[in-house]
C-alpha positions, 0 to 999 in steps of 0.5 A, a space after each residue: 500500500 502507498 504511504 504519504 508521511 509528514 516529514 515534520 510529525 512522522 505521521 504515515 497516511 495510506 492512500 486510497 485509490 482516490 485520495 482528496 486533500 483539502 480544507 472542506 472536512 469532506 476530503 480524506 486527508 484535511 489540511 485546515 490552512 488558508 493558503 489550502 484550497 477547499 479541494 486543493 489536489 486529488 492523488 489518484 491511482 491509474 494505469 500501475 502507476 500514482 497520480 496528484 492532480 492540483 485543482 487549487 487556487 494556489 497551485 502545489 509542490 512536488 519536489 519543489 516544481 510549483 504545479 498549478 491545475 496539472 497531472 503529474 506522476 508520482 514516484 518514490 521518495 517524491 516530496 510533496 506541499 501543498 501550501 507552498 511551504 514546509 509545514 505540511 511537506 510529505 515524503 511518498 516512502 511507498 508507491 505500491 498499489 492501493 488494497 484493502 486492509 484490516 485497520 486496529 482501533 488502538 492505532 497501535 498496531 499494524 494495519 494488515 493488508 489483504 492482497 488475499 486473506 487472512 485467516 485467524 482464531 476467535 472463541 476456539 474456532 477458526 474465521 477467514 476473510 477471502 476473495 471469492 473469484 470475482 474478487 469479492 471479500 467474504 467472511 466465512 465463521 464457519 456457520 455463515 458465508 457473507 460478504 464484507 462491508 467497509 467498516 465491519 469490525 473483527 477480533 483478531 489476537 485480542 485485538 479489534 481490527 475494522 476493515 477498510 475496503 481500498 481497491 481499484 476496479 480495474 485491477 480487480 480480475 475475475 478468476 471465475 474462468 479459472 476454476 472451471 480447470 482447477 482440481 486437486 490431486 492426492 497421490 497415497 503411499 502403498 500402504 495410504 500412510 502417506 499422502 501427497 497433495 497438488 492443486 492442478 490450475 491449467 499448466 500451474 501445479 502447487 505443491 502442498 507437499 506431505 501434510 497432517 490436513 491431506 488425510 483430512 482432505 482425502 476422507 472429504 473428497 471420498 465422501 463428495 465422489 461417494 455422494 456424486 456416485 449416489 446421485 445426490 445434487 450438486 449443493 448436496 454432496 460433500 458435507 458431514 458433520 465435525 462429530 461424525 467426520 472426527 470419528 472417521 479421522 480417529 480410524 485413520 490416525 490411530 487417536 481422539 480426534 474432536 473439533 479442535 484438532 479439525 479446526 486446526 487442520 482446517 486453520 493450517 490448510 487455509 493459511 497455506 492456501 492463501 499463501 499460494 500467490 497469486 491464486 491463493 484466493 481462488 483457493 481458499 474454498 478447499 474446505 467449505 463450512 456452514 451450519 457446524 458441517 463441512 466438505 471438500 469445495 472444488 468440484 474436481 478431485 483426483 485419488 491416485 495409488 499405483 497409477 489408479 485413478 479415481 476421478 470427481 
């Protein structure tokens, strides 16, 4: 994310994409001066790149060259006063582009960037912020999917964090056409000990090597291709209870498997997930939850021991 920082005070200001500054309180970033324009510039971002466009009275400075009612780029380490003298001189530290983050209350901590998601523990169960593949943010508690809203508040690490929607549209791509060629493929030892997980993009392959969550993602998978194999609709295949698929775990791993250890399966998978970039979103329904059920969520799955396949 872009950072604006006064060169006098330290203090550090994000910019979002479309970033006023200016006298009137309507403006993002509010300068009460009066050599400063109610609407004195707007710093903008377009085509990869920042933008100050000065729509003043009295004109502003980057790296001291007076523009007056023109566009300039922006870059690097540019200084930037908008009246002309250094009281309010700021300094561009960060010229990436805009995104939405989590912002905490306390003004303590640091802001934390959502280029994906996030997933974290709150009351013993696992939550996760994510784009959908039309690059929507969602909040899945594990009851509930919903999108989220500019100003929503979340506990994360006994912190409460709000999120700040920041996104330029057209950097914002629909990967809705890729999920049509996405499938995960689980390849088991001879003896199903051991087993291996990828997700298959087109001719990408992500490796999610040898995993405590690959059992948990095998037995879901059987359940899902079970249930196709049964006729059930596609909204009704997959899913099982936590209880009943915790029974079904404690088999294979030869110990009491409860909700916790399933969250915290689920907790490291999606954190992995979300690490893939840059598809880490598209990802990030590997496991779907609602209503304290579960099951496996990409439509395509393939099983393989000793070049046997059995596909989704």
């Amino acid at each position: 994310m872009a950072v604006l920082k006064n060169v006098n005070t330290g203090k550090r200001t994000i910019l979002f994409c479309h970033h006023t500054i200016g006298r009137d309180q309507s403006n993002r970033c509010i300068i009460e001066k009066q050599n400063i324009s109610r609407s004195h510039a707007i710093i903008h971002w377009e085509n990869g790149m920042w933008h100050l466009t000065d729509v003043s009275s009295n004109g502003t400075f980057v790296n001291e060259n007076h523009i007056r009612h023109e566009r300039v780029k922006l870059n690097k380490n540019d200084l930037i006063s908008f009246s002309g003298d250094n009281t309010n001189l700021c300094e561009l530290i960060n010229v990436d582009q805009p995104r939405s983050f989590l912002r905490p209350f306390n003004g303590l901590e640091d802001n934390i960037e959502l280029p994906d998601g996030i997933v974290f523990w709150e009351d013993q169960s696992v939550k996760t912020i994510y784009r959908d593949a039309i690059q929507n943010f969602l909040y899945d508690d594990g009851e509930i999917i919903r999108y989220v809203k500019t100003g929503e508040t979340f506990l994360i690490n006994q912190i409460e964090y709000e999120f700040i929607e920041n996104e330029y549209l057209e950097d914002t791509k629909s990967y809705l056409y890729l999920i049509q060629n996405l499938y995960l493929e689980l390849v088991l030892s001879c003896d199903e000990e051991d087993i291996h997980a990828q997700i298959h993009l087109n001719d990408l392959t992500f490796d999610l090597g040898y995993r405590a969550y690959n059992q948990l993602l095998l037995q879901l998978v059987k359940i899902k291709q079970k249930d196709k194999i049964d006729g059930l609709a596609d909204e009704q295949r997959g899913w099982i209870k936590c209880k009943d698929l915790g029974e079904i775990l404690s088999k294979e791993v030869l110990k009491d498997v409860d909700d916790y250890y399933i969250n915290n399966l689920i907790y490291r998978l999606r954190k992995h997930v979300l690490e893939l970039h840059p598809y880490g979103n598209v990802f990030a329904n590997i496991i779907e939850r609602k209503n304290g059920k579960l099951r496996f969520g990409f439509d395509t799955a393939v099983i393989r021991k000793e070049e046997l396949y059995m596909e989704e």
